[in-house]
VOBA-1610 file (N, C-alpha, C; in pm, whole numbers, padded with zeros to 5 digits, always signed):
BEGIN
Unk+00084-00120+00000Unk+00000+00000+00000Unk+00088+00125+00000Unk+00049+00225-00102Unk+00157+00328-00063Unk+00113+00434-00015Unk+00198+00469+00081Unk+00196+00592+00206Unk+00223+00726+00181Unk+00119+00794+00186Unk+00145+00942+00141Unk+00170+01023+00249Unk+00282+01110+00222Unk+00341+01168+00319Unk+00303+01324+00356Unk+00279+01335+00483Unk+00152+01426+00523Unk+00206+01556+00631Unk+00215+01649+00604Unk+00264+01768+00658Unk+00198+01889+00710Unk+00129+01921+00793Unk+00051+02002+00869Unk+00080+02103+00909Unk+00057+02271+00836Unk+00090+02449+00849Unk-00002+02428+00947Unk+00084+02467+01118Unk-00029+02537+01178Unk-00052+02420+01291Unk-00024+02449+01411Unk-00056+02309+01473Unk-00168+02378+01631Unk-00275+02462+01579Unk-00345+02461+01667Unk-00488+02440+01693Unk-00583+02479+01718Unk-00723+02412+01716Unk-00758+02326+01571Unk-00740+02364+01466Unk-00750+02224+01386Unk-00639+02168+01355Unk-00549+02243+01327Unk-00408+02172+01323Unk-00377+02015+01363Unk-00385+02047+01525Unk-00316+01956+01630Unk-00465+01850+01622Unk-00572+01833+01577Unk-00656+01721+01524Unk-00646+01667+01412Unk-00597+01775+01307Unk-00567+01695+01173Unk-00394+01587+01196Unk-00376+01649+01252Unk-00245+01586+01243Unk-00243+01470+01341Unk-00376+01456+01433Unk-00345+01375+01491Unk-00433+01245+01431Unk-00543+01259+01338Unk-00616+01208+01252Unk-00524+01121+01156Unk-00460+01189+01085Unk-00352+01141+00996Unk-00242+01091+01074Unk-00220+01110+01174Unk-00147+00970+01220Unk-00228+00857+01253Unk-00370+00844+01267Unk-00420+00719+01289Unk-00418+00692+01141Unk-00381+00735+01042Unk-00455+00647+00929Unk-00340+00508+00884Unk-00373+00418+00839Unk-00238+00345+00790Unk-00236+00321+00665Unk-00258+00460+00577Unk-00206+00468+00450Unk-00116+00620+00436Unk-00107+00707+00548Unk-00045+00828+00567Unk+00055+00824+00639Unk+00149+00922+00641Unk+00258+00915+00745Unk+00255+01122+00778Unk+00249+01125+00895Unk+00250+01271+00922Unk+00401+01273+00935Unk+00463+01401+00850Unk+00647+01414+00829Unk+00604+01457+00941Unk+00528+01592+01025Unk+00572+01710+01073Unk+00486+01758+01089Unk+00475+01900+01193Unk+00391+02023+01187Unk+00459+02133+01203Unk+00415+02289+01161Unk+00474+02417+01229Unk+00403+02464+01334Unk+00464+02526+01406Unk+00462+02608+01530Unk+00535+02738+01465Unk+00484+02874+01447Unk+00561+03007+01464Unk+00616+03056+01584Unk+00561+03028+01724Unk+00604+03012+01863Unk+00636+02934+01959Unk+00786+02931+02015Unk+00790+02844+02121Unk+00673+02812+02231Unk+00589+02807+02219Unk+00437+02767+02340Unk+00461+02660+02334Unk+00348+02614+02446Unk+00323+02498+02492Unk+00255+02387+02419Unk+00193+02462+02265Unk+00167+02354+02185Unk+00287+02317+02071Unk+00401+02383+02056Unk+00522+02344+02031Unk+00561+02238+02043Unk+00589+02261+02243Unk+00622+02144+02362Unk+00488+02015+02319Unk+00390+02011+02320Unk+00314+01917+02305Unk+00319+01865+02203Unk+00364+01911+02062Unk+00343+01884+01953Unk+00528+01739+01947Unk+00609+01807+01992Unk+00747+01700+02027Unk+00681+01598+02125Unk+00654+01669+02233Unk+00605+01508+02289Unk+00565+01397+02231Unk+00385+01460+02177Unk+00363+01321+02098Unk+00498+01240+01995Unk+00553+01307+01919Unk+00681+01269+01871Unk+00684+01312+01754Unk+00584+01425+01678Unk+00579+01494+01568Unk+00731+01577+01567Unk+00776+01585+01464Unk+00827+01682+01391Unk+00802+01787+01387Unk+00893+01864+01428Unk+00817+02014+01444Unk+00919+02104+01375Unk+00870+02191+01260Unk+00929+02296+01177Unk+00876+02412+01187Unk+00935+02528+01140Unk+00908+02652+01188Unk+00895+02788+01081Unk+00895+02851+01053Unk+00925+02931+00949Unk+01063+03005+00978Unk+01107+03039+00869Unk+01239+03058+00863Unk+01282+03203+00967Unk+01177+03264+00959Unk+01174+03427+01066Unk+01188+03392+01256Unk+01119+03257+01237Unk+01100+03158+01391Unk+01163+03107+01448Unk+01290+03083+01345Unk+01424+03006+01411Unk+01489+03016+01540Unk+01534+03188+01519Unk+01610+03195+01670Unk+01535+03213+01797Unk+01415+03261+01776Unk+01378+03222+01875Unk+01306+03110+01925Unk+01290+02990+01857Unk+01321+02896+01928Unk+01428+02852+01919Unk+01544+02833+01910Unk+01642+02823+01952Unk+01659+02888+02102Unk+01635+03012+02095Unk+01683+03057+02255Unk+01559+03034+02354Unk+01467+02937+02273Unk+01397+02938+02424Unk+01412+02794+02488Unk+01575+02711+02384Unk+01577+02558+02388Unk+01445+02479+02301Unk+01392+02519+02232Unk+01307+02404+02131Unk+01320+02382+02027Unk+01389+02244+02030Unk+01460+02164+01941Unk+01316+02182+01805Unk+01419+02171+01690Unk+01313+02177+01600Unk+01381+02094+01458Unk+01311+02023+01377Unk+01386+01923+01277Unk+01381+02023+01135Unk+01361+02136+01171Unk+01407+02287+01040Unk+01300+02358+00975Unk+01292+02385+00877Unk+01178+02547+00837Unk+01083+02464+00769Unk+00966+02529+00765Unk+00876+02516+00687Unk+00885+02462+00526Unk+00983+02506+00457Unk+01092+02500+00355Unk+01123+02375+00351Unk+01170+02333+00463Unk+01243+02185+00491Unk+01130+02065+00493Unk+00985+02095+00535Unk+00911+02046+00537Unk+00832+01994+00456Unk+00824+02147+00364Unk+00742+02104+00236Unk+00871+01993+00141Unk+00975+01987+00136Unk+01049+01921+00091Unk+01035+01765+00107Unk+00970+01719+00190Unk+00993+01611+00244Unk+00778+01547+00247Unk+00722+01628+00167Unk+00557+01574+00193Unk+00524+01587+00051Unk+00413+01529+00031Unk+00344+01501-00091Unk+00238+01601-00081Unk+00170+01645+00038Unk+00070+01709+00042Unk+00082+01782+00180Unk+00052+01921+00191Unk+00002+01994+00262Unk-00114+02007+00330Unk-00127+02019+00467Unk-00285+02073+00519Unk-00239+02226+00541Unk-00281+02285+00533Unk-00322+02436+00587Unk-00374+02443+00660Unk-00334+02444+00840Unk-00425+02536+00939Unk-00387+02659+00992Unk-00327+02719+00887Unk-00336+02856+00967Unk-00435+02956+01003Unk-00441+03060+01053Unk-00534+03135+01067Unk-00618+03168+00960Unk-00746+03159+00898Unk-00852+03238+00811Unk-00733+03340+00763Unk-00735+03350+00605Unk-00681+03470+00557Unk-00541+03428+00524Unk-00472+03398+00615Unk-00289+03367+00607Unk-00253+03224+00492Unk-00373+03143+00481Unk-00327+03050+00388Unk-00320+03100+00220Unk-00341+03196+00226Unk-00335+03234+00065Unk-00210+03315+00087Unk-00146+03334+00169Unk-00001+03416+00197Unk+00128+03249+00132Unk+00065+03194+00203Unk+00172+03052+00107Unk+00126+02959+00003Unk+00007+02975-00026Unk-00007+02930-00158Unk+00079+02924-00249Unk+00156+03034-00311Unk+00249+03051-00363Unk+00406+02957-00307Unk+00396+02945-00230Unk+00497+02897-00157Unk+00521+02749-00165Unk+00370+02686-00166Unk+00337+02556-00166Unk+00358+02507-00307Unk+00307+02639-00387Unk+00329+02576-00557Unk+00440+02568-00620Unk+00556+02665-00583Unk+00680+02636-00608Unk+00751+02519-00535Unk+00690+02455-00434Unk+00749+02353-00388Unk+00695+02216-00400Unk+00616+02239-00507Unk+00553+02126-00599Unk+00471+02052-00504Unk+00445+02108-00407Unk+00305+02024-00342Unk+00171+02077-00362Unk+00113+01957-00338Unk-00061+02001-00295Unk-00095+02053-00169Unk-00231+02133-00184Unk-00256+02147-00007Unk-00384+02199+00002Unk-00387+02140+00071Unk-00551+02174+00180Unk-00562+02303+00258Unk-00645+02441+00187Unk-00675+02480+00303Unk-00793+02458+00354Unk-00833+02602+00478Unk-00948+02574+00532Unk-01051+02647+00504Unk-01190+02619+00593Unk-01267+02711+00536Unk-01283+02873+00560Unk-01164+02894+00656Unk-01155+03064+00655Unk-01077+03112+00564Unk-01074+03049+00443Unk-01038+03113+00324Unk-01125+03102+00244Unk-01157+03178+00142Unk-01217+03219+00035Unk-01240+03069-00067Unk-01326+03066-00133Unk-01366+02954-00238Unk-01258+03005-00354Unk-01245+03134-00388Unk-01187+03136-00491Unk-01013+03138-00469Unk-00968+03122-00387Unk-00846+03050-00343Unk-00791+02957-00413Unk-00889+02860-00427Unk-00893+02752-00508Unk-00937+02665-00592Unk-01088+02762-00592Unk-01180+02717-00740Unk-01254+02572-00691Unk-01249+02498-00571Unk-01272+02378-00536Unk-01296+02377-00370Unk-01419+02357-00315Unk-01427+02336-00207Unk-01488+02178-00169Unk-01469+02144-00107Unk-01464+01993-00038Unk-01588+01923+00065Unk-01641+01872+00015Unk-01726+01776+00141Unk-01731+01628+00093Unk-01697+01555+00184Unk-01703+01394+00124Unk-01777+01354+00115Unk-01930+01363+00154Unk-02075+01336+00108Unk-02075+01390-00037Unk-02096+01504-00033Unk-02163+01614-00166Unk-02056+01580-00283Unk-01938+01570-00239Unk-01855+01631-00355Unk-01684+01549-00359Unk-01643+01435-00319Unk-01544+01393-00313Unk-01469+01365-00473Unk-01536+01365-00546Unk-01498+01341-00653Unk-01424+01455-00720Unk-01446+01601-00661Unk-01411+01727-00747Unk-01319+01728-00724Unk-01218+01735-00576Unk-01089+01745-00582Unk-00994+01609-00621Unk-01061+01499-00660Unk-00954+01384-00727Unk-00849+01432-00812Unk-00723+01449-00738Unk-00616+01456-00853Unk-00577+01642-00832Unk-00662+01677-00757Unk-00633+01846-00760Unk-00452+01890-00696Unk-00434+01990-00739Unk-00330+02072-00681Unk-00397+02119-00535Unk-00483+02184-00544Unk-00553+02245-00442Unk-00679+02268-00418Unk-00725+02205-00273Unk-00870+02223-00244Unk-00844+02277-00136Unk-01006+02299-00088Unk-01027+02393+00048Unk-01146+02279+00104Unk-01104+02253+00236Unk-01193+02180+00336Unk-01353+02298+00389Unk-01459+02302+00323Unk-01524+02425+00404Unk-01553+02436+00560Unk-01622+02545+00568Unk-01610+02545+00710Unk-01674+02467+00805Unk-01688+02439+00929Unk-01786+02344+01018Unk-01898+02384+01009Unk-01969+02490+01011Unk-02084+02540+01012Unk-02168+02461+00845Unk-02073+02482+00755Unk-02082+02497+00608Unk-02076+02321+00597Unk-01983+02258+00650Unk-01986+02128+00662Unk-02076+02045+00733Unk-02172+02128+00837Unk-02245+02064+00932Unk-02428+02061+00841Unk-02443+02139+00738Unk-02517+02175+00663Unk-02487+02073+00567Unk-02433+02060+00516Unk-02363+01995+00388Unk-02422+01837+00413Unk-02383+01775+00561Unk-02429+01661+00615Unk-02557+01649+00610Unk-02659+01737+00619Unk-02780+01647+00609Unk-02851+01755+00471Unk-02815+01867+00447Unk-02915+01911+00331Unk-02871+01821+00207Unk-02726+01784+00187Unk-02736+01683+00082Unk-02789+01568+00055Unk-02813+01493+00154Unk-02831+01377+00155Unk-03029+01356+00142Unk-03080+01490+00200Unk-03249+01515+00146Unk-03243+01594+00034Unk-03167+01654-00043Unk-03192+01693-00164Unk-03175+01603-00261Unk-03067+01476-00233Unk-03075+01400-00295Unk-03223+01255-00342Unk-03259+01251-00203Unk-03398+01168-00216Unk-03508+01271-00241Unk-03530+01386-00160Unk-03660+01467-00192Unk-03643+01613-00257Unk-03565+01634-00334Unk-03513+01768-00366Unk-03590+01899-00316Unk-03482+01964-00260Unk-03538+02087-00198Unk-03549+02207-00261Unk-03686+02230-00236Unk-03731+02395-00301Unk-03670+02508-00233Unk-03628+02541-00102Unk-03570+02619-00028Unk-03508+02581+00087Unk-03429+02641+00139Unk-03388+02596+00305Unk-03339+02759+00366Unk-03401+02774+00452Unk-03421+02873+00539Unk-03348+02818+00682Unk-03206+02870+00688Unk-03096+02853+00850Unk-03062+02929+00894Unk-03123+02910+01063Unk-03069+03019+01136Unk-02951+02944+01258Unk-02818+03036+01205Unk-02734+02970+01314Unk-02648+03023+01444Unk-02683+02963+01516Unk-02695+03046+01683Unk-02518+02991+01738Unk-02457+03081+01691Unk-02310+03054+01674Unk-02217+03054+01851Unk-02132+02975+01853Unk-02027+03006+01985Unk-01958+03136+01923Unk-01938+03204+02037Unk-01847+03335+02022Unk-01707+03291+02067Unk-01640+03182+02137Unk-01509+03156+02088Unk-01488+02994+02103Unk-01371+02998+02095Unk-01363+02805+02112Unk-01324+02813+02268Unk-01332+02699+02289Unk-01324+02692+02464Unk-01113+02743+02515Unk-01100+02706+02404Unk-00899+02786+02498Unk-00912+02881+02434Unk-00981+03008+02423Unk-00971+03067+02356Unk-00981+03206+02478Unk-00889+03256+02512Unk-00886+03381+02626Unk-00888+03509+02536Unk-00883+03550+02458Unk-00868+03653+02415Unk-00992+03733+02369Unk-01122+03641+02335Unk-01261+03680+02289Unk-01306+03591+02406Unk-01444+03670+02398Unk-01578+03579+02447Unk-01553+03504+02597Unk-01657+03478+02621Unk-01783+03448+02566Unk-01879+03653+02576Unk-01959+03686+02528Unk-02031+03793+02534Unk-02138+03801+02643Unk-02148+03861+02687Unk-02236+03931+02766Unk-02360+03899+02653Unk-02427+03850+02608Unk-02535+03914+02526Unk-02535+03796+02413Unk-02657+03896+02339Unk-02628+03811+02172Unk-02639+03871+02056Unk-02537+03867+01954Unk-02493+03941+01863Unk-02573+03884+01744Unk-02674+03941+01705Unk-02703+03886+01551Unk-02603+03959+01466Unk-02601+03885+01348Unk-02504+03953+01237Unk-02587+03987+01102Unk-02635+04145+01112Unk-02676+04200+01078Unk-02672+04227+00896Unk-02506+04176+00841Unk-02499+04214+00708Unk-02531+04072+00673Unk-02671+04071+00588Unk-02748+03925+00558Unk-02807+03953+00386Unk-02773+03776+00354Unk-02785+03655+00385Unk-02611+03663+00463Unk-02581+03586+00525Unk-02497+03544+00609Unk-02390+03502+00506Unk-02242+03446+00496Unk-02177+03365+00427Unk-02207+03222+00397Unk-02287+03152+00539Unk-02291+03059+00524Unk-02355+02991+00370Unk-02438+03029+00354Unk-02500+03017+00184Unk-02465+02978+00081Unk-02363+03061+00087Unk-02264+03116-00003Unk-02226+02988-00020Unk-02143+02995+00075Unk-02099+02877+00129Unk-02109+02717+00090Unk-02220+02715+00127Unk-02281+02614+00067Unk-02315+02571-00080Unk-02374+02689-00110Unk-02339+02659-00298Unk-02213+02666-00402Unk-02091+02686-00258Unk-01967+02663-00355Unk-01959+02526-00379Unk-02026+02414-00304Unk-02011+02307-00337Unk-02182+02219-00410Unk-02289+02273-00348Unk-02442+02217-00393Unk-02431+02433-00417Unk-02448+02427-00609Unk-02433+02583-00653Unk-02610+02552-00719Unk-02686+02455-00750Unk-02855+02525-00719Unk-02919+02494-00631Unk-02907+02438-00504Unk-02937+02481-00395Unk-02986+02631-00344Unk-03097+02673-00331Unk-03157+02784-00282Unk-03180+02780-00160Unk-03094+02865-00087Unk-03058+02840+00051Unk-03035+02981+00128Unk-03087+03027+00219Unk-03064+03130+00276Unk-03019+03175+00427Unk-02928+03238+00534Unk-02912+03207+00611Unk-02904+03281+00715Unk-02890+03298+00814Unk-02856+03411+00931Unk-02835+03345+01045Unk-02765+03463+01116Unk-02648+03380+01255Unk-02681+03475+01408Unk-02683+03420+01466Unk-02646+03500+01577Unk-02542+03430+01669Unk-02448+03554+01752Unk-02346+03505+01818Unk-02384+03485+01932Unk-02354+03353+02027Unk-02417+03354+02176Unk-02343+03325+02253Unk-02360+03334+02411Unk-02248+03313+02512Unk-02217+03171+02519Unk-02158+03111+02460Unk-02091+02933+02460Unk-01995+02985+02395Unk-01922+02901+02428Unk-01769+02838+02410Unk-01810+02689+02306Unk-01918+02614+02342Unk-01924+02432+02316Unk-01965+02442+02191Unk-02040+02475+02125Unk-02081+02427+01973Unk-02164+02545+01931Unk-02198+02527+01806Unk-02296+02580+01709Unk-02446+02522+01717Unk-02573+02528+01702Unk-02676+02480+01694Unk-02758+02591+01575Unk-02782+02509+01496Unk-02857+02478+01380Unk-03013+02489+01377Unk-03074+02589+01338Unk-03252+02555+01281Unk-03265+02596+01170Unk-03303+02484+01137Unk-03337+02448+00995Unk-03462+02434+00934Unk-03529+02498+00844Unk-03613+02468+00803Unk-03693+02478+00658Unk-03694+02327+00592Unk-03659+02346+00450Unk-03793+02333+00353Unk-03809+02317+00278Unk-03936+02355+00197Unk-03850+02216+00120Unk-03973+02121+00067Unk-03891+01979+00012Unk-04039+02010-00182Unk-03946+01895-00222Unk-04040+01913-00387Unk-04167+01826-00358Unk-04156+01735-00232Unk-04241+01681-00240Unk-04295+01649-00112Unk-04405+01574-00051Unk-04431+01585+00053Unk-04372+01431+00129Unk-04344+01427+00231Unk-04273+01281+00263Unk-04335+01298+00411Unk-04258+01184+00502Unk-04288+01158+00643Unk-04149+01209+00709Unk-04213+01221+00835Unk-04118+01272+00974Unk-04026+01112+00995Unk-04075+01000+00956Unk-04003+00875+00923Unk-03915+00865+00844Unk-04015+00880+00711Unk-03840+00870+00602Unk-03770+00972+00627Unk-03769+01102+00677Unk-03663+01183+00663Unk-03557+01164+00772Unk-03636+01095+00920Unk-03506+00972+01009Unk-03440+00911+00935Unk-03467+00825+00878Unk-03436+00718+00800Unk-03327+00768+00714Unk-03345+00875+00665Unk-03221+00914+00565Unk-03147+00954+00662Unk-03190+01054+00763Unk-03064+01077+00865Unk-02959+00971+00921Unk-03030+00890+00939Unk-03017+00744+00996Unk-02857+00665+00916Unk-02925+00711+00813Unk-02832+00628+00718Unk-02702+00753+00648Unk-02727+00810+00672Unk-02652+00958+00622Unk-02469+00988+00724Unk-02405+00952+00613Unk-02255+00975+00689Unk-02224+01050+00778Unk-02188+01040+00920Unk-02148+01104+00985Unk-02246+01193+01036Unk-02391+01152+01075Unk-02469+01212+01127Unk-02523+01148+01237Unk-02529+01165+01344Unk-02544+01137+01501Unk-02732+01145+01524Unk-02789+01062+01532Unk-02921+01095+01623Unk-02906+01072+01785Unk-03006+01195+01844Unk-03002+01173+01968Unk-03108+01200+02015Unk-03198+01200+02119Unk-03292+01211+02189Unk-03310+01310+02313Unk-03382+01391+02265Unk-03430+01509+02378Unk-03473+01456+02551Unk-03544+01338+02499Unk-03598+01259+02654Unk-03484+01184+02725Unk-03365+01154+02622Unk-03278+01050+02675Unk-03165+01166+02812Unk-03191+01303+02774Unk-03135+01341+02876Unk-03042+01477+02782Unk-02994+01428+02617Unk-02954+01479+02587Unk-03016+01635+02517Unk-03063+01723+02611Unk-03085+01845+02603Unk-03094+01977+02527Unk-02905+01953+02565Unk-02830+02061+02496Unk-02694+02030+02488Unk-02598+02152+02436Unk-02504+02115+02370Unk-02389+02074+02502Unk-02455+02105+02578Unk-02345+02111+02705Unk-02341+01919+02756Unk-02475+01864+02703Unk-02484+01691+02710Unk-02398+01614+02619Unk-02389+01694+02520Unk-02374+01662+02381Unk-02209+01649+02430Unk-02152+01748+02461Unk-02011+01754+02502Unk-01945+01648+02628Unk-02061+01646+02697Unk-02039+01515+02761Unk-02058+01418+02744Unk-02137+01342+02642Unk-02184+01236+02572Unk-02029+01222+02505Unk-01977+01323+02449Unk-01858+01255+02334Unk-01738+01245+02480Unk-01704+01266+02567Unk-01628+01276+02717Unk-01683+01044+02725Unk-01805+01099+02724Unk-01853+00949+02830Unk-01810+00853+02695Unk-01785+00839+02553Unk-01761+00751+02423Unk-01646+00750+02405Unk-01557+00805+02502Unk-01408+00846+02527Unk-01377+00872+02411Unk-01399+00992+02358Unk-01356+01067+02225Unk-01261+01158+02268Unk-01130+01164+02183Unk-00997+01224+02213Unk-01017+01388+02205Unk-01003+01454+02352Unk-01033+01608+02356Unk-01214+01635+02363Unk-01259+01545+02351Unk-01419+01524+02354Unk-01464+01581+02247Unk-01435+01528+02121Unk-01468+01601+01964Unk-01608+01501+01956Unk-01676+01579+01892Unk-01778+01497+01799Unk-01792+01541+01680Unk-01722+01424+01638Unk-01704+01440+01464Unk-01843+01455+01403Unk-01936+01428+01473Unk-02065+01380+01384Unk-02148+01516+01385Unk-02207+01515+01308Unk-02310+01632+01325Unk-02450+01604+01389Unk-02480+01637+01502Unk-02589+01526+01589Unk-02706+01648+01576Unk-02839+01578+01518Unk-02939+01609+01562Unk-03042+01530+01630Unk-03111+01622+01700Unk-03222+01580+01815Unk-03319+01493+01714Unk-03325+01398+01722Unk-03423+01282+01671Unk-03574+01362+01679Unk-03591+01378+01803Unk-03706+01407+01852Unk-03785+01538+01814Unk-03686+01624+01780Unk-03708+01775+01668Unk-03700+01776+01548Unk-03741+01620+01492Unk-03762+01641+01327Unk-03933+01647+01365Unk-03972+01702+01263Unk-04108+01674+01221Unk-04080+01761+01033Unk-04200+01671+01008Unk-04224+01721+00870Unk-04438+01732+00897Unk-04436+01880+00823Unk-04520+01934+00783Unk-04610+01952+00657Unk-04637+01879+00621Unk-04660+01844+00449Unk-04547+01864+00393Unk-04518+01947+00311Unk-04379+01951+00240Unk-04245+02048+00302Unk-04286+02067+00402Unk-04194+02153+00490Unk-04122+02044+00601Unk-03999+02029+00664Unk-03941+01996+00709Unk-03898+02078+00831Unk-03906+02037+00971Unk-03803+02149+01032Unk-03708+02036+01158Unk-03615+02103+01156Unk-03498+02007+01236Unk-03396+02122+01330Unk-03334+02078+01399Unk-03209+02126+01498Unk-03084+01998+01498Unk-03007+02067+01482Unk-02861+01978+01448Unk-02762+02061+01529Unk-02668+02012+01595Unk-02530+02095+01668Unk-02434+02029+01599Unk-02321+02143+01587Unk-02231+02171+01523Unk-02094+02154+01590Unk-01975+02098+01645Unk-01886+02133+01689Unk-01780+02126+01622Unk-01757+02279+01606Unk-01689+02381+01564Unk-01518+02318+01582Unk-01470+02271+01644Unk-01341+02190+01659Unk-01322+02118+01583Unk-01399+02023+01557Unk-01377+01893+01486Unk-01421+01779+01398Unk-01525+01917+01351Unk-01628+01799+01209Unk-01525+01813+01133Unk-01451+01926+01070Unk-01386+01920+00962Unk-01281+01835+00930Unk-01263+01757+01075Unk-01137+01692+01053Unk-01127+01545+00965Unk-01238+01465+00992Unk-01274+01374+00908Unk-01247+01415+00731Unk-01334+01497+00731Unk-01302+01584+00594Unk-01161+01609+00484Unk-01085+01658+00603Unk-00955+01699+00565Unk-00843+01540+00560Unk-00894+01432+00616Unk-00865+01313+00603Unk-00889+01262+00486Unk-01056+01279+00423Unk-01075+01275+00292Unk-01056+01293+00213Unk-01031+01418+00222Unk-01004+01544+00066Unk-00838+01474+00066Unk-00725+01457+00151Unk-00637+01419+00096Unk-00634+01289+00044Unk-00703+01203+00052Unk-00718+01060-00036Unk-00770+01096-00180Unk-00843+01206-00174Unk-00911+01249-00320Unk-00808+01327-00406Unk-00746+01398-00328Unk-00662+01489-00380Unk-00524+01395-00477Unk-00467+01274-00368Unk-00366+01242-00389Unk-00395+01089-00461Unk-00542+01078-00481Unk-00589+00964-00559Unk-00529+00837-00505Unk-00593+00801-00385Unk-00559+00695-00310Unk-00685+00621-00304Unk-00770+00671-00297Unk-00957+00607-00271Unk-01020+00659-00366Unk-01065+00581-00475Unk-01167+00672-00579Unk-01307+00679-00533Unk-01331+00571-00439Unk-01480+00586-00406Unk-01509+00693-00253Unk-01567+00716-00261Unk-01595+00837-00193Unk-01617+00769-00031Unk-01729+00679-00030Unk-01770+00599+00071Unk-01680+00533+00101Unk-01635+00439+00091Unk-01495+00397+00104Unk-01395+00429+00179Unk-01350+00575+00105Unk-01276+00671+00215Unk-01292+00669+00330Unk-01477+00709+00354Unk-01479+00824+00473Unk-01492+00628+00555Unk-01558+00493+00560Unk-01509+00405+00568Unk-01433+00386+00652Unk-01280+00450+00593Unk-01155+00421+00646Unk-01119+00506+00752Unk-01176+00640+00714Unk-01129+00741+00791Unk-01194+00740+00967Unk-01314+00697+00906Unk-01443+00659+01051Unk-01387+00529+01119Unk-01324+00445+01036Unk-01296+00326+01188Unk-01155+00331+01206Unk-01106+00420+01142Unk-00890+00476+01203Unk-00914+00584+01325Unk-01075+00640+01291Unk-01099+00794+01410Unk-01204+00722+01536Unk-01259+00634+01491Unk-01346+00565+01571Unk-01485+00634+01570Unk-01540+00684+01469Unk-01655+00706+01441Unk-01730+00630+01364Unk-01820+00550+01456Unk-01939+00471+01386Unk-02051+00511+01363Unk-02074+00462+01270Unk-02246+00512+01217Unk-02356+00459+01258
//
């Protein structure tokens, strides 16, 4: 089997999951990650026993703060077949250029722009577009958490509209510098991105969206409510959930509430950092209305995308042509069952 060699810009909130994803796989080998700062996810990133490179401006000071490092960013891309990009929203189109003269591929994320790379990514909707690409973009969790179940009912009942409102975390939980708010911030310049978003990958999809920011740290939560071509049951549209990749049902009566259960539910399934890859909605908050649909799904913002970015590089580097297959591999190397 041959092993594609896997190199990770950026080793922090998605970073340090992608990279730890791609070391479970056993068709990848992670060379490495960067760190721009001697911190403590530096130090964590050697422990596990990653490789850690730096950019060439980063050197001396790690050097003088003692953290050993196996050389630059430069040195890194030298030594991988493919790139992930986690740097900050915005900064991955600063090495694009960088990546292409060094004859690799790479993944960014979804805080970059669609037109970055002409190709955005979901392994349900769309695994087939980046087969063989130079460069795709993983979209965002929000954009990916959508992607999970509006595709999979547009595909059996095609949808006339979908109307989402998404009640967003204002920061990630290590996150000291923002949030949480006093309050709640709707975001006023609408339709929202998310949309957008979404039709970079399903582009006739008629979809519209709006957000508000709220005091959590734990996840995103989702209302949804879609207008279908035809009229179906509050059954079959379980049923597709049911069967639909990487989508979680759960139960309002079973205890699971809110997102704060939800976070302990993936704690009690001993999930690494307590991620839930899945996009879980409340079983019990589907109903369908003659041809209207309405649902609630949570989002966590950490670590749907990571499955994803596991994918898109099998597609990218043409290791798995079948789409299912992939995610397959990727779900019992991460330990997500369906």
């Amino acid at each position: 089997m041959a092993t594609i060699r896997v190199g990770v810009n950026g080793f922090g909130t998605i970073g340090k999951r992608v990279a730890a994803a791609v070391a479970a796989q056993d068709d990848m080998e992670l060379v490495g990650v960067t760190k721009t700062r001697p911190n403590y996810e530096a130090k964590t990133a050697i422990a596990k026993g990653y490789g850690l490179y730096v950019p060439e401006t980063s050197v001396q000071a790690f050097k003088d703060a003692g953290v050993e490092i196996q050389g630059t960013l430069k040195d890194l891309l030298g030594k991988v077949d493919i790139i992930v990009d986690c740097t900050p929203g915005g900064v991955g189109e600063e090495y694009k250029e960088m990546y292409k003269e060094a004859g690799v591929k790479a993944i960014f994320q979804g805080g970059e722009d669609h037109a970055l790379t002409g190709i955005s990514f979901n392994s349900t909707a769309n695994y087939s577009e980046s087969w063989g690409a130079q460069f795709s973009r993983v979209v965002s969790c929000n954009t990916t958490g959508l992607l999970r179940t509006l595709n999979p009912l547009d595909k059996k009942f095609k949808i006339k509209n979908a109307f989402v409102t998404i009640v967003r975390r204002a920061a990630d939980p290590g996150d000291s510098k923002t949030g949480p708010i006093n309050g709640l911030e709707p975001s006023v310049k609408l339709p929202t991105h998310h949309g957008p978003d979404v039709q970079s990958i399903m582009p006739w999809l008629n979809i519209n969206t709006m957000a508000i920011k709220a005091s959590t740290t734990l996840m995103h939560v989702h209302t949804v409510v879609v207008q279908l071509e035809n009229e179906t049951t509050t059954e079959e549209v379980l049923s597709i959930f049911k069967s639909a990749p990487r989508v979680r049902l759960v139960k309002s009566k079973d205890g699971i509430k809110s997102t704060a259960e939800i976070m302990e539910y993936a704690r009690d399934i001993g999930r690494d950092r307590s991620d839930m890859y899945e996009i879980v909605v409340w079983q019990d908050g589907v109903k369908v209305v003659g041809n209207t649909l309405y649902y609630y799904q949570a989002v966590h913002q950490e670590s749907d995308v990571i499955p994803e970015n596991v994918d898109c590089i099998r597609s990218m580097c043409k290791m798995e042509q079948d789409g299912a297959a992939s995610q397959a591999k990727t779900n019992k190397a991460m330990g997500i069952s369906q």
